[in-house]
Each structure stands twice: as structure tokens, then as C-alpha cells.
N, C-alpha and C positions, 0 to 999 in steps of 0.2 A: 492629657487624660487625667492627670494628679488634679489640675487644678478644676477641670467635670465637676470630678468628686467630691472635693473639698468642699465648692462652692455649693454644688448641689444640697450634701449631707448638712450644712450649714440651714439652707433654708428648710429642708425637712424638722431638721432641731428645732429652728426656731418655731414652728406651727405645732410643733408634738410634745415640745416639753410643757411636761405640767405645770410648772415651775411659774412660766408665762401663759398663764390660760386665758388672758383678755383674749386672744385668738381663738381659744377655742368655744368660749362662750359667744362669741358672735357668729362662729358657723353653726352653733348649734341653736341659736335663736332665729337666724335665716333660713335655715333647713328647716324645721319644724315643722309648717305646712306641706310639704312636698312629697310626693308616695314616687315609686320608680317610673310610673308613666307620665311624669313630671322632672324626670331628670335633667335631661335635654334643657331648661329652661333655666332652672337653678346654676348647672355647669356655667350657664354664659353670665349667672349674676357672680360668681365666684370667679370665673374670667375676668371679670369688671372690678371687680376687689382686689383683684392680681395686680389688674394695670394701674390702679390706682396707688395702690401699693410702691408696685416698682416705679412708678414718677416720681413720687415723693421723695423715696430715698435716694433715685439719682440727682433731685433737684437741689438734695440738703447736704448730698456729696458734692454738691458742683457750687454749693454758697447759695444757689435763688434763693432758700427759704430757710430760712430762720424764727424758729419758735420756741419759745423757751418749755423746757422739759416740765416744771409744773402745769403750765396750762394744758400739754398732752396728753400727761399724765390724769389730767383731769379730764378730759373731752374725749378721750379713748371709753373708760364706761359710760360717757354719756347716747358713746355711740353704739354701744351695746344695747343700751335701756333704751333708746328711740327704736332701734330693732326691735326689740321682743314685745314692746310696746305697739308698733306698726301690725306685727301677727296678732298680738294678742286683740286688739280693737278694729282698725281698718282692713285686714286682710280677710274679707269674706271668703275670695275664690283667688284662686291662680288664673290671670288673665293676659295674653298679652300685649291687649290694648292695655291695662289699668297699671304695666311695669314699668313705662318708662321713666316716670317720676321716681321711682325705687330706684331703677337702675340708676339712675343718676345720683339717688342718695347714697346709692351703694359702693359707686366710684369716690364719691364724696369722702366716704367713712372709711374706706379705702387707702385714701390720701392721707388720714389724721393718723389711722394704725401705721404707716409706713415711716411717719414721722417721731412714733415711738419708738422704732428701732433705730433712726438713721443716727444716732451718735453713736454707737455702738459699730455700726456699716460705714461709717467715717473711718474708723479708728481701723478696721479691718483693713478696709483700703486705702488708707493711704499712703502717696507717692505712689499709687497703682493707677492704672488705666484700668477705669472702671466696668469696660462696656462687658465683655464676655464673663467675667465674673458676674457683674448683675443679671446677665440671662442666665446663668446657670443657676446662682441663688434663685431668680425667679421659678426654675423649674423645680427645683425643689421645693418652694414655696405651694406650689401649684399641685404638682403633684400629691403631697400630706394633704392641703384641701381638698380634692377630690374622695382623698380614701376617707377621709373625717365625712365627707357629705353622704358618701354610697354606705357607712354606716348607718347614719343617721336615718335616711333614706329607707335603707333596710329595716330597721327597726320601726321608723314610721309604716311600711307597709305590713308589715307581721301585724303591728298593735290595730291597725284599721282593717284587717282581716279576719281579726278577733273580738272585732267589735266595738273595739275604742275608738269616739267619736273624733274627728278632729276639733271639735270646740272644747274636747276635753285634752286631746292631746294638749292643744296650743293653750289652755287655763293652764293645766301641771307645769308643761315645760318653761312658759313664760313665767312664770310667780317662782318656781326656781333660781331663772335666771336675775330676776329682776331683788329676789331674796340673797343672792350670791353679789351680790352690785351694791349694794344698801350701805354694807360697811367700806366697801373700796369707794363709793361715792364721799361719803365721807371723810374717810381719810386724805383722798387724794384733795378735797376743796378747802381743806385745813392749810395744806402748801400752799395753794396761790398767795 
């Protein structure tokens, strides 16, 4: 049960702390479009950022993948700003014929953030056997994104009940996010 907990509380940190908000800027530029009777749909694209997620970091526990931390560091906002970029321009409607190409970028993008933590998830476990810690980190992980998305969510249906457009939503919130990215884009392609 300690180690539930541990592992758990771990992955909810890492999704809530402000400190590392690349995470929370890409739930919040993936959410953007979504009202509550569109949950359902979203859940399974942040299921897919889960499992991408959690591959990566088992993979880079387990030695397959090796990337060096500048390029990640780098390719992490870029994976934010192809997100709010995707809402902001190509995402006319929520469809789910028009998701699978997303869903797949979304596993994709998935993969790269999971790879930003895994030296950190190294170092935690190791000379551990990884497998039930990484579900329960996962659930943790999972968990903090869902309550980030039914926020987000929440607030998208309040402001579209109130009369805010979604072309207006998705102009404010993407030019935020993409204004919040600008200096981290920079920074981070200085290290390569």
C-alpha cells in the first residue's frame, strides 16, 4: 500500500506541479475545444498521452531509447505549439472520423513528454523492478489529467454558455499558450 501511494502521489506531482507546467500547457491547449458533452472523446485522447507516456519511460528505464535531454527539452514545446496550433487552425469540429491522425499525434507527443521525465524515473528506480510502480505512477499521472481536463472542460462550457465563441475561445487560449512557448522555444534551441 506505501509504495500505491508513493508512486501514485509521485505521478499526480508531476502533472500539478507548477514548477513543470509543459504538462499543463499541453492539456490545456488539447482541451480547449471541448465542452462536457464531448468528454468522452477527449478522456480517450489523454488515455493515449497516458500510454504514450508510460512506454516511453519504461522504454528509457529499460535502455531501448536514448535521447539526449537537450533535444527533449527542445521538442517537448514544440509539442505543445503543434497542439494549440492544430486547435487553433485545423480543428474546425470535434469529429471522430477527422481524430485518428491526432490520436496518433497525440501518442506520439505522449512519447516525447515521457522521455522528459525518464532520467529522473531512472534514477527513482533504480535496481527496482519497474513494473507496478510504473502503474501506479501511471495512475497518478492519469488521474491529475483528468481533473486538469473536467476543469478545463468546465470552464469551456460556462464561457460557451455565456456566449463565448469557440473561435474565440481557441484564438485567447491558443495565442496564450503559443505567447507562453515563445521564450521556452527559445531558450530550449540555444542548448542544442
Amino acid at each position: 500500500m506505501n509504495d500505491f501511494l508513493f508512486y501514485t502521489k509521485l505521478g499526480l506531482h508531476h502533472i500539478l506541479d507548477l514548477n513543470a507546467y509543459d504538462h499543463l500547457l499541453f492539456l490545456v491547449a488539447l482541451t480547449l475545444p471541448y465542452l462536457f458533452k464531448q468528454l468522452r472523446q477527449l478522456v480517450i485522447l489523454v488515455t493515449v498521452f497516458t500510454v504514450g507516456h508510460t512506454v516511453s519511460l519504461w522504454a528509457a528505464s529499460a535502455g531501448i531509447i536514448r535521447i539526449s535531454a537537450p533535444w527533449i527539452e527542445f521538442l517537448i514545446p514544440i509539442t505543445i505549439l503543434l497542439t494549440a496550433l492544430h486547435i487553433l487552425y485545423w480543428n474546425n469540429t470535434i469529429s471522430a472520423k477527422s481524430s485518428a491522425p491526432f490520436t496518433f499525434l497525440t501518442l506520439f507527443f505522449g512519447i516525447i513528454h515521457g522521455l522528459g521525465f525518464s532520467n529522473y524515473f531512472s534514477m527513482v528506480f533504480a535496481d527496482k523492478a519497474i513494473g507496478f510502480p510504473l502503474l501506479y505512477f501511471t495512475i497518478g499521472i492519469e488521474a491529475a489529467q483528468i481533473l486538469i481536463v473536467i476543469i478545463i472542460v468546465f470552464i469551456n462550457t460556462v464561457l460557451s454558455h455565456l456566449g463565448v465563441s469557440k473561435r474565440d475561445r481557441l484564438l485567447v487560449g491558443s495565442s496564450i499558450i503559443i505567447g507562453i512557448l515563445v521564450p521556452i522555444l527559445i531558450s530550449s534551441s540555444k542548448a542544442l
